[in-house]
C-alpha positions as CSV (number, residue, x, y, z in Angstrom):
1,X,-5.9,-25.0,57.7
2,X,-6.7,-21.4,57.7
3,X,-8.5,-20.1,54.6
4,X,-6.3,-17.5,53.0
5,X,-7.6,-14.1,51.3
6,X,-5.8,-12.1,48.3
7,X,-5.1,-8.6,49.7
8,X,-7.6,-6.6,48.8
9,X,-4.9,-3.9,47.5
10,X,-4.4,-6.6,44.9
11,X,-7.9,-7.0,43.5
12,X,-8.4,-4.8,40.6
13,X,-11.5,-2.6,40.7
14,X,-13.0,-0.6,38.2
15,X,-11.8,3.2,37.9
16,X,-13.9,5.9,38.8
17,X,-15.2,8.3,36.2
18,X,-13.4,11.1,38.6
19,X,-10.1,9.3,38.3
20,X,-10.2,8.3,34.6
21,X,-10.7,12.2,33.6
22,X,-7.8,13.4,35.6
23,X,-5.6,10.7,34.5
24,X,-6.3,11.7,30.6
25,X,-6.3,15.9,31.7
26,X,-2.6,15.1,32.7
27,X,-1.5,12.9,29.2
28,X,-3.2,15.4,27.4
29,X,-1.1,17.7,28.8
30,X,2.0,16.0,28.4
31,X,1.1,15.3,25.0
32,X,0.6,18.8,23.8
33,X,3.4,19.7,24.9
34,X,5.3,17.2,22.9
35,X,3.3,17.8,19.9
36,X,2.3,21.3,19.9
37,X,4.5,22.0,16.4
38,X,3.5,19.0,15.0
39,X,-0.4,19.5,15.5
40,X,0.5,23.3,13.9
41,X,1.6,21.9,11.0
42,X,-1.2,19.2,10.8
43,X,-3.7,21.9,11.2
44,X,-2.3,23.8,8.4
45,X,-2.5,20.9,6.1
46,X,-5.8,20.9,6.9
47,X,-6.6,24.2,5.8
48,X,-4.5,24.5,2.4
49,X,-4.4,21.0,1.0
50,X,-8.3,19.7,0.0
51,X,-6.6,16.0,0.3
52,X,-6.1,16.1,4.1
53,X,-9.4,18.8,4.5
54,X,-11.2,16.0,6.6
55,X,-8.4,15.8,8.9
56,X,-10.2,18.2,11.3
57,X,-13.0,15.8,11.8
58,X,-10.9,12.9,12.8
59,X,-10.3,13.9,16.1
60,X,-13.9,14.6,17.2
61,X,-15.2,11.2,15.7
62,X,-12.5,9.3,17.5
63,X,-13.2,10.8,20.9
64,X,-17.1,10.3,20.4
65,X,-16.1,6.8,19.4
66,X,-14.4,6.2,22.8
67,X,-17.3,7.9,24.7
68,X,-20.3,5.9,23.0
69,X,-17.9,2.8,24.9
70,X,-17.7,4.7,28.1
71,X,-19.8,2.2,30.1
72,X,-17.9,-0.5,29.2
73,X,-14.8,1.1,29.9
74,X,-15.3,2.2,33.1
75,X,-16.3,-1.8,33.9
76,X,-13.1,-2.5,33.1
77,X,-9.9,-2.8,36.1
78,X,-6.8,-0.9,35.3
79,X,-4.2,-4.3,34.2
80,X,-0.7,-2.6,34.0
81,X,0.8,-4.3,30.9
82,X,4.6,-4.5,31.2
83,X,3.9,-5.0,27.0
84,X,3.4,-1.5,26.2
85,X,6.5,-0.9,27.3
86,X,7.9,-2.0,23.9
87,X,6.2,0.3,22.1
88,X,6.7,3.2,23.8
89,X,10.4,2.0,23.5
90,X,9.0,2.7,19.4
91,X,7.8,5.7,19.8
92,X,10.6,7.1,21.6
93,X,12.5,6.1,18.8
94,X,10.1,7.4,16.1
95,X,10.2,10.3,18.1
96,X,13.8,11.4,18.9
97,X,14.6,10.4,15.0
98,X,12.2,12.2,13.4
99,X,13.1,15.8,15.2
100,X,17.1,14.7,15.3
101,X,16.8,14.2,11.3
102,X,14.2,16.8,10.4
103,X,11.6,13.4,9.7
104,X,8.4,15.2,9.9
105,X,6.6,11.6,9.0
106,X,8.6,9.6,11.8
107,X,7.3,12.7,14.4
108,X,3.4,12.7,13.4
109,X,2.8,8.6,13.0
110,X,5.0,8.9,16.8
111,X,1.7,10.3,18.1
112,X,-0.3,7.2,17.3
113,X,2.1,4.7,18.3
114,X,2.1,7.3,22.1
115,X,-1.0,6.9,22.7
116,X,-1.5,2.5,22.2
117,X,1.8,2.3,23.9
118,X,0.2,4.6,26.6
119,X,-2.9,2.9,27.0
120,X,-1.4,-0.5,27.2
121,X,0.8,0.3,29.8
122,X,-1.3,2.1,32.2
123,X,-4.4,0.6,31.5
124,X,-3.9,-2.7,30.2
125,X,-5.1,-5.2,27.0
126,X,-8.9,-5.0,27.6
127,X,-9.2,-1.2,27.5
128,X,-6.5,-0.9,25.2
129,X,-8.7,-3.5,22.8
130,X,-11.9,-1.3,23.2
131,X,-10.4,1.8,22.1
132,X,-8.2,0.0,19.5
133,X,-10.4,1.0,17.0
134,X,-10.4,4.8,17.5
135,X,-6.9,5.1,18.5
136,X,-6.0,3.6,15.1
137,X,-9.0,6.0,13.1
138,X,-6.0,9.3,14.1
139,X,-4.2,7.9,11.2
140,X,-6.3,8.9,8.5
141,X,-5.7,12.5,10.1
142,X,-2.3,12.5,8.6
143,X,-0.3,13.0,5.9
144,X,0.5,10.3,3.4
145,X,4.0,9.9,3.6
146,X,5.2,11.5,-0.1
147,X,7.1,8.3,-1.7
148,X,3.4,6.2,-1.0
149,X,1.3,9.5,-2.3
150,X,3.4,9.2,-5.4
151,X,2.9,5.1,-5.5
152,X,-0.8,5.5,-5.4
153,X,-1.5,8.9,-7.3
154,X,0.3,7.6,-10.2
155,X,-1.4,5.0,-10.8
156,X,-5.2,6.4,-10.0
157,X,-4.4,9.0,-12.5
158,X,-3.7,6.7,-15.7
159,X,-6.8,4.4,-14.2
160,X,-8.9,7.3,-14.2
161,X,-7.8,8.7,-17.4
162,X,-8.6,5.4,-19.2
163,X,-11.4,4.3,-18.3
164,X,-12.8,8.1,-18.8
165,X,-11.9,8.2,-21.9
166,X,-12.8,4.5,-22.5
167,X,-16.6,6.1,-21.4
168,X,-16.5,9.3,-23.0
169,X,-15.7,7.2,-26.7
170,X,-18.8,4.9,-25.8
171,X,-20.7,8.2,-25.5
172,X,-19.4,9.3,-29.0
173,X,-17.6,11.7,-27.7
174,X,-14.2,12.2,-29.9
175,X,-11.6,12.7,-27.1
176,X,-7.8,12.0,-27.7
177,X,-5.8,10.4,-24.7
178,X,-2.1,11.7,-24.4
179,X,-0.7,10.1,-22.0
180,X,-3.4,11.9,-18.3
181,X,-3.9,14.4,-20.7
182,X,-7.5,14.4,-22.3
183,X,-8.3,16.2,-25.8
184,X,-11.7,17.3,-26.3
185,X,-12.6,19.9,-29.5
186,X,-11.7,22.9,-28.2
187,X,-10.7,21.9,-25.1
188,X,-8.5,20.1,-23.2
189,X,-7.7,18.3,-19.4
190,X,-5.6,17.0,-17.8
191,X,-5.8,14.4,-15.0
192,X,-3.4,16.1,-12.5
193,X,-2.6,14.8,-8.7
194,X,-5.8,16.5,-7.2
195,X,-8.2,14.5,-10.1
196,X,-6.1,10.9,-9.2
197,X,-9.0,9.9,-6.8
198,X,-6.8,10.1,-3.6
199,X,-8.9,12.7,-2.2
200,X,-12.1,10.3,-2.8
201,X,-10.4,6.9,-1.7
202,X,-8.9,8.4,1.8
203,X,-12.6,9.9,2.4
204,X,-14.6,6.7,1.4
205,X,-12.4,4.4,3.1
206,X,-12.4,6.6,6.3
207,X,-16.1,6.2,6.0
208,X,-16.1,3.1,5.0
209,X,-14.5,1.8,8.2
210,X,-16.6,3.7,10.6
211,X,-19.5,2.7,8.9
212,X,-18.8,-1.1,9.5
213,X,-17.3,-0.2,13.0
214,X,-20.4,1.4,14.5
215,X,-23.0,-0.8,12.3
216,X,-21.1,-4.4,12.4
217,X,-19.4,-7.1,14.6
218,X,-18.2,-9.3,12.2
219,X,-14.7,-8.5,11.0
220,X,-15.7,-10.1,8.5
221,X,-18.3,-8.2,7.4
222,X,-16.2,-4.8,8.6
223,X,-13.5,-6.4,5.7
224,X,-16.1,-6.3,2.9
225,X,-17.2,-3.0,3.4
226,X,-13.9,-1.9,3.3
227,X,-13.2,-3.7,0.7
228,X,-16.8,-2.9,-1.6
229,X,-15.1,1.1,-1.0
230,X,-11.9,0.5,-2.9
231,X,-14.1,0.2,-6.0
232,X,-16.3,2.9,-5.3
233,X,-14.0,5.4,-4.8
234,X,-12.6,4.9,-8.2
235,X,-15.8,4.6,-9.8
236,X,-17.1,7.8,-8.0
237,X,-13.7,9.3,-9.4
238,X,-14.0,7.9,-12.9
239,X,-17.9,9.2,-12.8
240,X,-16.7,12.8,-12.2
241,X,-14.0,13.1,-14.9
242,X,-16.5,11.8,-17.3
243,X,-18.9,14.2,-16.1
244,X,-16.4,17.2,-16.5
245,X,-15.6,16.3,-20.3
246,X,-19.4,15.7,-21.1
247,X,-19.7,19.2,-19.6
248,X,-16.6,20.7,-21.9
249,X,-18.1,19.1,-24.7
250,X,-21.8,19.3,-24.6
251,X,-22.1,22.8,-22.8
252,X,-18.9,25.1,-22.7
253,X,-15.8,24.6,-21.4
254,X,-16.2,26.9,-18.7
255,X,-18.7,24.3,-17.5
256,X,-15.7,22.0,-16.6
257,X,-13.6,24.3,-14.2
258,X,-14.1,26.4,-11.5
259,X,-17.6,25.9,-9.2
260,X,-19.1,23.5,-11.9
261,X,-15.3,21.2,-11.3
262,X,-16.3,21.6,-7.4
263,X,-19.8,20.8,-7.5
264,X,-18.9,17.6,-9.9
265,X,-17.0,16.6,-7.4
266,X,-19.2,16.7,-4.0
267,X,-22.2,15.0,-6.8
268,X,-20.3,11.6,-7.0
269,X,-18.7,12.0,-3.4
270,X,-22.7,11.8,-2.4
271,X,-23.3,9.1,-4.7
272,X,-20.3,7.0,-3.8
273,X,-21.5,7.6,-0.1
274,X,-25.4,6.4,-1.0
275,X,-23.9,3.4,-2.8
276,X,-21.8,2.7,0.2
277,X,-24.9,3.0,2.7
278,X,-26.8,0.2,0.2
279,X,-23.6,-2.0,0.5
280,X,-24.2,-1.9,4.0
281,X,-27.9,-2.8,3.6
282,X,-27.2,-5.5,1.3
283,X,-24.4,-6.9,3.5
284,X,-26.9,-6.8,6.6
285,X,-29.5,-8.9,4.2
286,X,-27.6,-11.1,3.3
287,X,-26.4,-11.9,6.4
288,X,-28.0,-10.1,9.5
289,X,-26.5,-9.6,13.0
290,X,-27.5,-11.7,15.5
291,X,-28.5,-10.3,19.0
């Protein structure tokens, strides 16, 4: 009985460094080519709207999160995954929808569902699994579609508004609530879209994330950090409306607009971060990685 070998064609070896960069060179091309308008528009919402500001860091930390994993990538054999197929099948349809019915949402959540349809197909599960995380991070680089914004802005607002004014009364400070509008002597605000806290939330959740994907590998753990965020990010928002009406009140109302509104605002952003980075600490105390 002869001993019989697999050809070697068929054994899957790991991808050179060489091949790897040409191979994303050539997507990369493809794919600004598909999404050269779509990225111009992104990067205008960047510049004009201060809720999608951080949009032009997403990009960077989701490429550096693929190359920390670099060595562990390039272990892995190139596994062809007929499975991907399926979701390009998706995105093709996201795709051709969203530019055939003017859908600018369908175009620009296409991109995402490209690229892990992409990965799965050429490269296979394992990689694909490695730079799941990363590949999923692009969403908080775009916009929130406008019937969710509205869903969650609505509600942050009259959260906000009450539980400021709910403060501000415990302070003895003799504010009037009409409705998100806020009556101070001699002054009075109003808790418009860009004070709801979506601004806050997207940012602290984005952190919140990376901080338990770099620092954890528990899930679990990764799930209560995200979860401990949700909180802050309301706090931090409630904290800075509060802030701005002690500010009216106490000092002038000048005090509560302009650089004195921007500064309140990076203050608890800073705070909500610190309280974040003990959440971590206390998580890892509580129950510390192993190896």
């Amino acid at each position: 009985m002869t001993e019989q070998f697999p050809d070697k064609n068929m054994i899957s070896r790991p991808v050179s460094l060489k091949r790897v960069l040409i191979t994303l060179v050539a997507l990369a091309g493809v794919f600004l080519l598909l999404y050269a308008a779509t990225f111009k528009d992104l990067f205008q919402t960047w510049s004009t709207e201060e809720d999608y500001s951080h949009g032009f860091l997403i990009i960077p930390v989701s490429l550096y999160l693929v190359w920390r994993r670099k060595d562990e990538l390039l272990k892995q054999p190139f596994h062809p995954n007929k499975w991907g197929i399926p979701i390009l099948a998706v995105w093709a349809a996201l795709y051709f929808l969203g530019y055939a019915g003017d859908i600018s949402t369908f175009v620009t959540y296409s991109m995402i569902v490209l690229i892990l349809g992409t990965v799965i197909t050429i490269a296979g599960n394992a990689i694909a699994k490695l730079v799941l995380f990363p590949i999923l991070f692009l969403f908080f680089m775009l916009p929130i579609p406008s019937e969710i914004y509205t869903m969650l802005t609505n509600p942050l607002k009259l959260i906000a508004t009450n539980a400021s004014v709910w403060v501000l009364n415990l302070l003895n400070v003799p504010v009037y609530q009409e409705g998100n509008l806020m009556h101070l002597p001699h002054y009075s605000m109003q808790v418009v879209v860009a004070c709801s806290g979506i601004r806050s939330l997207i940012s602290v959740v984005a952190l919140a994330l990376l901080m338990g994907y770099v620092l954890f590998k528990s899930n679990v753990k990764r799930s209560i950090l995200f979860l401990f965020s949700l909180p802050i990010s309301i706090l931090g928002n409630i904290l800075r409306i509060t802030v701005t009406g002690l500010l009216a009140y106490h000092v002038s109302s000048e005090m509560a607009e302009g650089y004195s509104h921007t500064l309140a605002g990076l203050v608890t952003f800073t705070i909500s971060f610190i309280v974040l980075f003990l959440g971590v600490y206390l998580i890892q105390w509580i129950a510390p990685e192993k190896g």
